[in-house]
C-alpha positions in Angstrom: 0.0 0.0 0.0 1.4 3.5 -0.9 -0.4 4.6 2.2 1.4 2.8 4.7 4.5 3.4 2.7 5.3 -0.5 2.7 7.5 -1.6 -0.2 7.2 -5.0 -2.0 9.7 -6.4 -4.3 8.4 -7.7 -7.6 10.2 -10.8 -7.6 8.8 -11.8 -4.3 4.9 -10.7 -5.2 5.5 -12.9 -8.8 6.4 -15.9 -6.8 4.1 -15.7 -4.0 0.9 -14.6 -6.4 1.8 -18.1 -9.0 2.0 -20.0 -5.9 -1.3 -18.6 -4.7 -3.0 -18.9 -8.1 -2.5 -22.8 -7.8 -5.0 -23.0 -4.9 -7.7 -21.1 -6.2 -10.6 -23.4 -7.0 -10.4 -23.3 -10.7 -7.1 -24.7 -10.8 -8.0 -27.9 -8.6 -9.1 -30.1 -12.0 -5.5 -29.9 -12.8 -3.8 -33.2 -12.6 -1.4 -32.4 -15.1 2.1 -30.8 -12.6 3.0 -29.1 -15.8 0.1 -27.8 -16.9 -0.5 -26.4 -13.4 2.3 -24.7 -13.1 1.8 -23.0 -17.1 -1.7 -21.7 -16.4 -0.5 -20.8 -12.9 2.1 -18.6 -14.2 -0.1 -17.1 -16.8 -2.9 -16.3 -14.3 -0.5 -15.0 -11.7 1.5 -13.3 -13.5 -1.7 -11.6 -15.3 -3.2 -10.7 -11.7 -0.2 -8.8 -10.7 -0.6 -7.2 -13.9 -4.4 -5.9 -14.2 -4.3 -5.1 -10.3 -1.5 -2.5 -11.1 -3.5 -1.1 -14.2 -6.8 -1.2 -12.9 -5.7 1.3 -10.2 -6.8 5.2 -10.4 -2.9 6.6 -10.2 -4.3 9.7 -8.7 -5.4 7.5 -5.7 -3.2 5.9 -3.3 -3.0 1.8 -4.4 -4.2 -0.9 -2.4 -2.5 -4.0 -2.5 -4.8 -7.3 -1.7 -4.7 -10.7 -3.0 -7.9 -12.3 -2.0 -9.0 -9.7 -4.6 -6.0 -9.8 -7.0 -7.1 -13.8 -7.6 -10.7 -13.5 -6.8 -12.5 -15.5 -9.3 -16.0 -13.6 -8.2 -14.9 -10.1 -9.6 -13.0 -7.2 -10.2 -9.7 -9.5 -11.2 -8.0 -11.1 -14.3 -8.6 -14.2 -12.8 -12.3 -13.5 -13.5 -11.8 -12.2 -16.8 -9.7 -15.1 -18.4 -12.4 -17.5 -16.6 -15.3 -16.0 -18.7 -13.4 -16.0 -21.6 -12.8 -19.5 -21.3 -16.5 -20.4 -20.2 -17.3 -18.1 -23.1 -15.6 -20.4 -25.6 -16.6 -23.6 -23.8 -20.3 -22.7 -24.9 -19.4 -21.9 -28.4 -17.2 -25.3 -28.3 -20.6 -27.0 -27.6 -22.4 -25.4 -30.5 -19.6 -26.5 -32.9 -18.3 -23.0 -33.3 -15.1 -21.2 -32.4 -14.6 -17.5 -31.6 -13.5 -15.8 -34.6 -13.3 -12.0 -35.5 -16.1 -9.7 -35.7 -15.5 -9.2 -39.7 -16.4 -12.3 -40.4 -19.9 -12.7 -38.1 -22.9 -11.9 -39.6 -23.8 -9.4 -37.0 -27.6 -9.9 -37.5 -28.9 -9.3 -33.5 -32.5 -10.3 -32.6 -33.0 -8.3 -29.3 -35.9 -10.4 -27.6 -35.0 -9.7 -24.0 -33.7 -5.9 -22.9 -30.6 -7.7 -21.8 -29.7 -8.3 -25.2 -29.7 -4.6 -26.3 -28.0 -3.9 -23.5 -25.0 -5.9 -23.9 -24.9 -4.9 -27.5 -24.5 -1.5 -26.7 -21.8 -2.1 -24.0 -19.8 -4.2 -26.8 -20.6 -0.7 -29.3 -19.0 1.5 -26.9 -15.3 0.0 -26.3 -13.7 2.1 -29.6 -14.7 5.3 -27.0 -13.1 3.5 -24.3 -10.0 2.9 -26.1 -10.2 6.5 -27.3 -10.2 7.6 -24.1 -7.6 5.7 -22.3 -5.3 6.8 -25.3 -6.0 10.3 -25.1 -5.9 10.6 -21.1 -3.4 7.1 -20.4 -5.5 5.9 -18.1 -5.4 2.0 -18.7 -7.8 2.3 -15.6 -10.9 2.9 -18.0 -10.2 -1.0 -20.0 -10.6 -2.7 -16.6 -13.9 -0.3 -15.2 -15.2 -1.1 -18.8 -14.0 -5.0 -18.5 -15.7 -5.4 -15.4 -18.9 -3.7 -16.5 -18.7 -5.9 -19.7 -18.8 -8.8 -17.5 -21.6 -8.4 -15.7 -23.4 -7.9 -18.1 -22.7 -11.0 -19.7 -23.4 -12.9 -16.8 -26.8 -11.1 -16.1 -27.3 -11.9 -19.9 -26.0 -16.0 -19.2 -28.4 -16.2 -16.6 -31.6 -15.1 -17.5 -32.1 -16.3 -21.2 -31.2 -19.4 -22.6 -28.5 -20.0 -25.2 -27.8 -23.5 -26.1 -31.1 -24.5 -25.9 -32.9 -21.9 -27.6 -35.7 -23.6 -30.0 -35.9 -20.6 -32.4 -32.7 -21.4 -34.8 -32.3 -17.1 -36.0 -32.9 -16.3 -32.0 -30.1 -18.7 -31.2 -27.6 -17.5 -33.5 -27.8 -14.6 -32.9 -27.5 -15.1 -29.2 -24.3 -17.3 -30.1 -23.4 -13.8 -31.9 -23.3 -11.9 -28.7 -21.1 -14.1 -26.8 -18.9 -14.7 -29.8 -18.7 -10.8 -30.0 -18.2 -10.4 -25.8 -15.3 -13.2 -25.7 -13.5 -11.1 -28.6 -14.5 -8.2 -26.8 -12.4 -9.1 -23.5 -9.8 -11.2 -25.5 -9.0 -7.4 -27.8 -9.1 -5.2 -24.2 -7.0 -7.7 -22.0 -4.9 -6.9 -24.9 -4.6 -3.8 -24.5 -3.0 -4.3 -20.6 -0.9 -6.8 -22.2 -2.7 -9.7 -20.7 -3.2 -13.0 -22.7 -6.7 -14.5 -22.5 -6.8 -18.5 -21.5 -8.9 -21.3 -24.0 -9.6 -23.0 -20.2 -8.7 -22.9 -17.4 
């Protein structure tokens, strides 16, 4: 914390968030010592990252890692686990995410939900804009986070997979497609790589 004045040495906040980032519950399917410690290092490493950038540098910054590995909210952690269960659903309907030039971005906004997290998705050019013009890398994780949530209020309160209507379903599998390149582009940004699974 630049509060307390308290100084913590990179090397030591790497190690210690990798090791954490093994423990977290995500992680516990992973039999595989090598693959472990791979996604481990990519998670960790990523935390460290966003929880630095996410931070207003006009404030003072707070230093936590039940929140820097939260898989709840408000962390990379979270991010690169949506992504992932983003793609896992697109797995299951035979598709895979690929660039918004080449989906036919035909929307059917049934529920208000839908609009909503189309015009979320619309507005990251401004946010990008924005954080270029002012460097505030802050504004790619506010907007992240919001993007999120609104994904999951989307995820759970229409169906997806199971939609009867086969232009209703599409175009739902549109809107995640279009989310999941949506965080994959503004992780980017923050130099953070997104994760097929985790």
């Amino acid at each position: 914390s630049t509060r307390k004045g308290t100084l913590v040495n990179l090397e030591e906040v790497l190690h210690h968030v990798i090791e954490k980032a093994k423990n977290i519950s995500i992680m516990k399917g992973k039999s595989n010592s090598m693959e472990l410690d791979k996604t481990a290092q990519t998670v960790g490493t990523s935390a460290v990252i966003y929880a630095d950038l996410k931070q207003n540098r006009n404030n003072n910054i707070e230093f936590n890692w039940e929140k820097m590995l939260s898989i709840e909210s408000g962390s990379s952690v979270y991010l690169q686990y949506t992504y992932a269960r983003i793609l896992s659903v697109l797995s299951k309907a035979n598709l895979e995410a690929i660039p918004f030039d080449d989906v036919n971005k035909v929307i059917i906004f049934e529920h208000p939900i839908e609009f909503s997290l189309a015009l979320k998705i619309a507005s990251f050019p401004d946010v990008v804009l924005r954080t270029i013009d002012n460097n505030t890398p802050n504004v790619v994780s506010a907007f992240l986070e919001e993007l999120t949530a609104e994904f999951n209020h989307f995820y759970s309160v229409v169906l997806i997979l199971k939609t009867e209507q086969t232009e209703l379903r599409q175009s739902r599998l549109i809107l995640l497609n279009s989310v999941a390149m949506t965080i994959k582009n503004a992780l980017a940004l923050l130099n953070i790589p997104v994760l097929t699974k985790i």
